[in-house]
N, C-alpha and C positions, 0 to 999 in steps of 0.2 A: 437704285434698287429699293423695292417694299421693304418697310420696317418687319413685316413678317416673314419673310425669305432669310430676311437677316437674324432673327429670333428664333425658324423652326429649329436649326442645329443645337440653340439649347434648351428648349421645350423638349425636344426625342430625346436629348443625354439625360434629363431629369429625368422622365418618365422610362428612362433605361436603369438609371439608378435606383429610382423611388421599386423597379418590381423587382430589382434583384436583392434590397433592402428588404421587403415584404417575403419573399419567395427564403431568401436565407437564413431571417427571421424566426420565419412561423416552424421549419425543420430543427434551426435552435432550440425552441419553445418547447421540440418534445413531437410535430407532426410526422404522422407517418407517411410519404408519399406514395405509399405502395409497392416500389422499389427497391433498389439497393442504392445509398447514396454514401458514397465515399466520405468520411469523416470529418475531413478537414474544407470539402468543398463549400458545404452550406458558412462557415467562418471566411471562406476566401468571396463569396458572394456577397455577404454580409459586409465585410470591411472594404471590398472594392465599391461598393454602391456607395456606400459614402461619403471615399472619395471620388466616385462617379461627379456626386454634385460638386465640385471645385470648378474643375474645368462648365461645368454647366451654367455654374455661377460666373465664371470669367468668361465666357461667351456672350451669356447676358447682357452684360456689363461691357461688354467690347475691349476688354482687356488686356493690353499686349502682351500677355503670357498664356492668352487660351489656347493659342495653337500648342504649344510646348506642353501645355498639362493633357491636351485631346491627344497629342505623342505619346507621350508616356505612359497614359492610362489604355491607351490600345496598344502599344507595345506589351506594359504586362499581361492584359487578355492575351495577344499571341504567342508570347512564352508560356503562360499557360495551358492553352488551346494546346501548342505542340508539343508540349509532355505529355498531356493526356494521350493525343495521339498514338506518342513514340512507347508511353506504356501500353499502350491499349490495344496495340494493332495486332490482328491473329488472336 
């Protein structure tokens, strides 16, 4: 397999963390997006991006714990994702 095939998955997790880092950031900072943004979401963006780069890092690096941390870190996006939801619906 290409050494780059094997690298995109952690090039996209960086560049997933590095904007939800920037994006949760700059609403911290004080930006207004026009919006309504729920309180606590721009801190949970912020802190998950983060730890977005772990697993990005252990992918990198071919590290046998990147599966388990790309687990876990998309499991709490979708407990997250589904509260929203189960708040949100209607």
């Amino acid at each position: 397999m290409s050494t780059f095939l094997t690298k995109l998955p952690s090039i996209l997790a960086f560049l997933v963390g590095a904007l939800s880092i920037v994006a949760g950031g700059m609403v911290l900072r004080g930006w207004k997006p026009g919006y309504s943004v729920l309180s606590w979401l721009p801190v949970y963006n912020f802190v998950l991006g983060l730890l977005t780069l772990i697993p990005a890092y252990l992918l990198w690096v071919d590290n046998r714990y990147a599966l388990a941390a790309s687990i876990v870190t998309f499991g709490v996006h979708t407990i997250v994702l589904l509260l929203l939801l189960t708040a949100f619906r209607g």
